[in-house]
N, C-alpha and C positions, 0 to 999 in steps of 0.2 A: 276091124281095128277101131273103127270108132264108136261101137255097141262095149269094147273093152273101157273107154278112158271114164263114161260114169262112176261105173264098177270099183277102178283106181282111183278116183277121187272119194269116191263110197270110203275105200278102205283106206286110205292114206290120212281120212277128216278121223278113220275111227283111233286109229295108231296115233294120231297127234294128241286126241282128247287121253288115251290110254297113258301116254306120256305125258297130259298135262297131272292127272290124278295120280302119278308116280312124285313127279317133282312137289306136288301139294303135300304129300307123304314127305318126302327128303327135306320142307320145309317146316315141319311140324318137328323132326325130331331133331331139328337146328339150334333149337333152345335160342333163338333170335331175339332183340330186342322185340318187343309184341307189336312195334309201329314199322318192325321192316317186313315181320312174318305178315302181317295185314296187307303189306303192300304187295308183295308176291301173291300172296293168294289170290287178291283181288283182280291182279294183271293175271294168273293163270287161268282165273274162270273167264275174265269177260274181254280178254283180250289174248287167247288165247298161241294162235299163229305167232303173233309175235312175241310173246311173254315167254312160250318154254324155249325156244331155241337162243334166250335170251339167259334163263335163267340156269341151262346147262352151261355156257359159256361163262357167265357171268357169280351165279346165285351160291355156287360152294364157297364155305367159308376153311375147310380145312384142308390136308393136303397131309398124305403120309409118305415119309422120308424114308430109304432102306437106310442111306446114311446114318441118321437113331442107334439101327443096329450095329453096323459099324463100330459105330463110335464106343457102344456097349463092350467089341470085341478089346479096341485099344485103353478102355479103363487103366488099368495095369499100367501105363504110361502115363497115362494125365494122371493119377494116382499119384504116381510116384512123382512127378514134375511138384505137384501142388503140393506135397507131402516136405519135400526140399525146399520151398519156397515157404511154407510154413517154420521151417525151425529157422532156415534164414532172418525171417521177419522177427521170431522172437530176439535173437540176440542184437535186434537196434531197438531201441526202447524208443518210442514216439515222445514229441513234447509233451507234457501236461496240457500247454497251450493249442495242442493240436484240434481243430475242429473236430477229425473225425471221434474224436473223443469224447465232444460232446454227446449227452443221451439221445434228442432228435437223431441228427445226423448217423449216429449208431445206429440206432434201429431204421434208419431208414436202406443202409448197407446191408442190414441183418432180411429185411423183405425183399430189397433188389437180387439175393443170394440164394433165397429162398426157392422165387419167382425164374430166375434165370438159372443159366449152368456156370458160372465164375464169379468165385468171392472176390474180394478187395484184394488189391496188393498194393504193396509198400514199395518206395524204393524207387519209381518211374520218374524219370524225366523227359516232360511234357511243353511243346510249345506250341504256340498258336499263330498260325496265319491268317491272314482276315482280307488279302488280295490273292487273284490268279496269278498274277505275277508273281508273288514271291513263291506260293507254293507250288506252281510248276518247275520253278528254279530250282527247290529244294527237290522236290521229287526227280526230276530229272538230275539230280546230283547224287541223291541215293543208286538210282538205277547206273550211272556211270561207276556207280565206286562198288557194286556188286561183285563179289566173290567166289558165292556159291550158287543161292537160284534169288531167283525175281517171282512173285505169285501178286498177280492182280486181278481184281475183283469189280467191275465195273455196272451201272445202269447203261450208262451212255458213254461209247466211246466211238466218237465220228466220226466220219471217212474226208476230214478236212484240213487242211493246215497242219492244227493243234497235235488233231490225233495220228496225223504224218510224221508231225515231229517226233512223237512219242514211242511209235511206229518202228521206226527208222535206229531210237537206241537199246530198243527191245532188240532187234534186229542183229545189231553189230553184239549186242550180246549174246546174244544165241550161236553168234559165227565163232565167240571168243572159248565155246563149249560150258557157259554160265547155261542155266536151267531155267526156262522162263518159262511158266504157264499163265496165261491168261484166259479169265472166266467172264461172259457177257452174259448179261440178259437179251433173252428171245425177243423181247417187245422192243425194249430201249434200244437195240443196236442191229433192230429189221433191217435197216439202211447202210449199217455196216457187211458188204460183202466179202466173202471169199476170197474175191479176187486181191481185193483192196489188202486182207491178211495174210497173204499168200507169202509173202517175203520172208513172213516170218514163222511162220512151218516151214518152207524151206531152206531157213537155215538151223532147224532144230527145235523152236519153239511147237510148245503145244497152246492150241485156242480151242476152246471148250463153250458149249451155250448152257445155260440153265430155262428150263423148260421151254423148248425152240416154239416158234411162232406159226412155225408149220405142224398140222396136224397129224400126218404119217410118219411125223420123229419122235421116237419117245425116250423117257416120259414128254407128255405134251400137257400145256392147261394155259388158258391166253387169259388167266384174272389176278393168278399169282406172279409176281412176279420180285425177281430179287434185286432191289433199290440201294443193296449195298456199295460202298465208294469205298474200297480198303486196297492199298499197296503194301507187301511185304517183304523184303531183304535182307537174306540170310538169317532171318530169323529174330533179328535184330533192334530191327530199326520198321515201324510199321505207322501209317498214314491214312487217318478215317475221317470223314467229316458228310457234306455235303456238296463237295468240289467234283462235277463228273469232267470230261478228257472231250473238249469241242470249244470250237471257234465263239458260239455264243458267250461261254462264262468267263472268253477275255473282253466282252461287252460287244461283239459285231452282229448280233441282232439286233436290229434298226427298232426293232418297233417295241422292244421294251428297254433298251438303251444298257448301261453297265450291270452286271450281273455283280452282285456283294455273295461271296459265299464264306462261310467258317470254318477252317480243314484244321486237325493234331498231326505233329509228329510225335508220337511214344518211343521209348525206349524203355528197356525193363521189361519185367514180368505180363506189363500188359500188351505187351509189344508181341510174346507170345500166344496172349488169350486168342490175338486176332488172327495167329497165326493156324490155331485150332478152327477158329470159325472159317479162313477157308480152307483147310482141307477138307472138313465135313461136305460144302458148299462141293468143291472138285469132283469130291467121291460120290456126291449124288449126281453131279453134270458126267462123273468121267468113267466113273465105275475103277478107278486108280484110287489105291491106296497109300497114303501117304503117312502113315501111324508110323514112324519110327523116328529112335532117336537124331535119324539126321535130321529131323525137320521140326523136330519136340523135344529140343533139349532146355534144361534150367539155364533163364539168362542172368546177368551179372546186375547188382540196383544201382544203376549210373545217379540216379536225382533223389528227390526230397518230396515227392507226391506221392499222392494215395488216387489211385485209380482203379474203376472197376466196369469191366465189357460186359455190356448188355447186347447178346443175338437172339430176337425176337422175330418171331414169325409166322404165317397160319397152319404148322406143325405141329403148333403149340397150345394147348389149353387156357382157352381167356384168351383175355388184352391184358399181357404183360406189360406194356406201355401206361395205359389208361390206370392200374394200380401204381405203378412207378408216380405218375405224373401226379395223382392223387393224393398219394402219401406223400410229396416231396410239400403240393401244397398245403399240405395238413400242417406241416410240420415247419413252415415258414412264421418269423417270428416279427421280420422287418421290413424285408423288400421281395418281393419275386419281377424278375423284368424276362419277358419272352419273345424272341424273335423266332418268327414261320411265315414262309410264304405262301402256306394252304392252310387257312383258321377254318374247319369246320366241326364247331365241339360239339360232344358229345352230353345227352345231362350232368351225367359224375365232373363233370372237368367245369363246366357250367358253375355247377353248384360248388366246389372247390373253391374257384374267383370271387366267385361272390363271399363265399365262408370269410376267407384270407380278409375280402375287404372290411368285412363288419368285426373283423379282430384287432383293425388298424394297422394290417399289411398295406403299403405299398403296392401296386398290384400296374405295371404296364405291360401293353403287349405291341409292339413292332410290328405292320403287316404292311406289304407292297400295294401301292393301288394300279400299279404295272405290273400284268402278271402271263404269262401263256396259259392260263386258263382261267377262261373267265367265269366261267359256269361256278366253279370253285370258290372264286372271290364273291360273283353275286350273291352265293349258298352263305360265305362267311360273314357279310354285313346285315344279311338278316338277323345275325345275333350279336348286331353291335349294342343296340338300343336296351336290350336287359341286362348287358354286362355294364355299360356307360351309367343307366341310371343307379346302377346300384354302388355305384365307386367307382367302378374299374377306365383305366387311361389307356384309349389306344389310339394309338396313331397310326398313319399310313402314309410311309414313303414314298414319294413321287420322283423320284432321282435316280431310277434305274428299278432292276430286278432282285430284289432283298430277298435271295434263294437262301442265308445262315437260319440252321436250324438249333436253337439255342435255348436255354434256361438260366437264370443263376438267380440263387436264394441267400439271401442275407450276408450279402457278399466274399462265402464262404465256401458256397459249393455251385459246379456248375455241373449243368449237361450238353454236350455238345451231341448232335444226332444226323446221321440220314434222312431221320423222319419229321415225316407233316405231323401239324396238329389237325388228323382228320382219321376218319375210321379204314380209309385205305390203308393206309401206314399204320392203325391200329391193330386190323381183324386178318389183311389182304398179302402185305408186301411182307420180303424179306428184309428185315436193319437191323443195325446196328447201332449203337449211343454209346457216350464212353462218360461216367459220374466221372467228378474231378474233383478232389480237396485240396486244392492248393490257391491262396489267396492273389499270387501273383500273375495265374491262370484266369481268377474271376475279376482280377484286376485290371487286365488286359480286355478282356470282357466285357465289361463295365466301359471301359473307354471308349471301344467300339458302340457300346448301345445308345450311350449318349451322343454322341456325334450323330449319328442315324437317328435320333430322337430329335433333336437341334433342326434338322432339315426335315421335315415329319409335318404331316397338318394332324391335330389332333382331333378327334369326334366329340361333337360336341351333343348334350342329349337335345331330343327334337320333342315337338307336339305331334301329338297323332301319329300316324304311321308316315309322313312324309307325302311326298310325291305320287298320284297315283299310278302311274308307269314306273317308277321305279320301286315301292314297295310290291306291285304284283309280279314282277320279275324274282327281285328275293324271294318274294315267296315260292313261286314257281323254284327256283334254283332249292332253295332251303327243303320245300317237297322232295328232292331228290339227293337230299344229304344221306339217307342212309347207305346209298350206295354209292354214293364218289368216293 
């Protein structure tokens, strides 16, 4: 027995080096930025043990869906949806006045269209909440006045209170023989058990995981993960933002204090878009099929917006996001104002801000200096100082957790988003973002940024690098930007 364990460590050091010169391969043909390929490599030769079991976990950036196929088989049905909702939209003729009309703004619908799977539609009536309070209210008045089914989409859905409450009218709905399915992520809702959901599979409801967090369930992958916030009813009436279903984001986490987030209600055709993304989402979690017209029918244009659904993800070729956000700055004439509470940019998005500034854009960014991750914040202030000198205004709220993930450009178009400004949510995560052309949308908007900007310390430029301890921590954090 113990003339064996040399022997087993002999061949277990060979297997692991066999497996680091595998992932060194699966890193080369990643087409990676060349500052993350570098850094992999370098962790797989000289620090081996811990780098592959690191970078199987962690290091895949893509992720293939059967759902694709699927969705390839129901063409025929979104076809024909889109096709309807196309000659609909010809016969309301838009203002002349209308933004989307403008030539930026046009082509910037014409690449989000391109880039993603849903063009613009007309017709949507969109409002915006900007507390937990009111939009739980709303949401939970949605789920009350359901008819036919319930489908919800969640990161995080706690096993506290909030998600009790929530819980509880899912519940009596499913008893009522309404249709409820609800979808979690693996990672986000570890701590959500069985037992806790159990009420409601037993009274009819389906709960579904997207890529579980346990390994002997598949599909399994613990790097991807889907950060979508989407509720859907009857098809209807459909609710996305940044708002996840926990006690914290009615501000009861002590140690970062109120949580600010940015949630839509849609009605209209885009109300449907999101209705497509999660069936897709199901079908990969559920292996259930949801492609028919009871669940995909053409809705009726209750409003006067123009709205268009972005589902982006590592399924997908590129950083559809990082092109979005790109063009949207390219194409800014007056103001761009941004609210995220994970700033870790990228150079394109870098170089955009600074672009915008020396155009004589306007250019603020909103960032929390109260955050649940710090590692994240210390990564983002390391690029406060090249964005500050060169024009750009950021502040950082100290009055709670500024979770709204947000854009608006010349106070004509917005983005409201699931996602960070950081390569997670670029290259990693599953989101969703919804463009908005409607002024009374970016108006509201605008209200919001300003008041959060008012109570805001803003960065002022510094000599030198600062502080010794706290510039080599940025920097340390900042070294590890390419993969938060």
């Amino acid at each position: 027995m113990v003339d064996t364990i040399p022997h087993l460590v002999w061949w277990l050091t060979i297997a692991l080096y066999v497996l680091s010169l595998w992932a060194i391969a699966l890193v080369l043909r990643q087409r990676l930025e060349p500052a993350v390929m570098l850094l992999w490599v370098l962790g797989l030769l000289f620090l081996t043990p811990v780098a592959v079991p690191l970078y199987f976990l962690f290091g895949e950036r893509r992720i293939r869906r059967r759902a694709r196929r699927k969705r390839r088989r129901a063409a025929p049905i979104v076809k024909a949806i889109a096709s309807a909702e196309a000659r609909e939209q010809l016969r309301d003729e838009l203002p002349a006045s209308h933004p989307a009309l403008e030539a930026g703004f046009r082509q910037l619908t014409e690449i989000s269209t391109r880039l993603g799977s849903f063009p613009l539609t007309a017709g949507n009536n969109v409002e915006v909440f900007t507390t937990a309070q009111s939009t739980y209210e709303d949401l939970l008045r949605a789920i009350d006045g359901a008819r036919r089914h319930i489908h919800l989409e969640y990161y995080i859905f706690r096993p506290d209170d909030t998600g009790r409450m929530f819980l509880e009218r899912l519940t009596a709905k499913a008893r009522e023989g309404i249709e409820v399915r609800l979808l979690l992520d693996g990672i986000g809702t570890w701590r959500t058990s069985n037992r806790f959901l159990r009420p409601l599979v037993d009274a009819g409801g389906r709960v579904e995981t997207f890529l579980p967090a346990i390994p002997w369930r598949q599909p399994w992958n613990i790097n991807f993960r889907n950060h979508r916030k989407i509720l859907i009813v009857d098809g209807q009436v459909a609710y996305t933002g940044s708002q996840n279903i926990g006690d914290e984001y009615r501000g009861r986490l002590r140690r970062v204090g109120p949580w600010k987030d940015t949630h839509l209600r849609l009605e209209g055709p885009a109300a449907q878009r999101l209705q497509e993304v999660f069936i897709e989402d199901w079908f990969f979690a559920s292996r259930e099929d949801l492609t028919s017209p009871s669940y995909l029918s053409r809705q009726p244009q209750p409003g006067n917006s123009l709205a268009q659904i972005l589902a982006t993800g590592p399924d997908q070729e590129g950083s559809i996001l990082s092109h979005i956000f790109f063009a949207a700055l390219s194409l800014a004439r007056k103001s761009i104002f941004i609210s995220t509470p994970y700033f870790v940019p990228d150079p394109g998005l870098i170089l955009a801000l600074q672009n915008a500034v020396y155009r004589g854009v306007r250019v603020d960014i909103l960032i929390p200096s109260k955050t649940d991750n710090r590692v994240v914040l210390w990564a983002g202030r390391s690029f406060y100082q090249e964005l500050v000198r060169a024009g750009v205004h950021i502040y950082e709220f100290d009055h709670g957790m500024l979770h709204s993930k947000t854009v608006s450009i010349d106070d004509q178009w917005s983005l409201i988003s699931s996602a960070n400004m950081d390569r997670r949510s670029y290259f990693l995560n599953f989101e969703v973002t919804v463009s908005v052309f409607d002024e009374n949308v970016s108006k509201k908007l605008l209200e919001e940024f300003r008041e959060d900007r008012a109570r805001s310390v803003r960065i002022e430029p510094r000599a030198g690098s600062g502080r010794l301890v706290r510039s080599v921590v940025e920097g340390a954090a900042r070294l590890l930007s390419p993969v938060l």
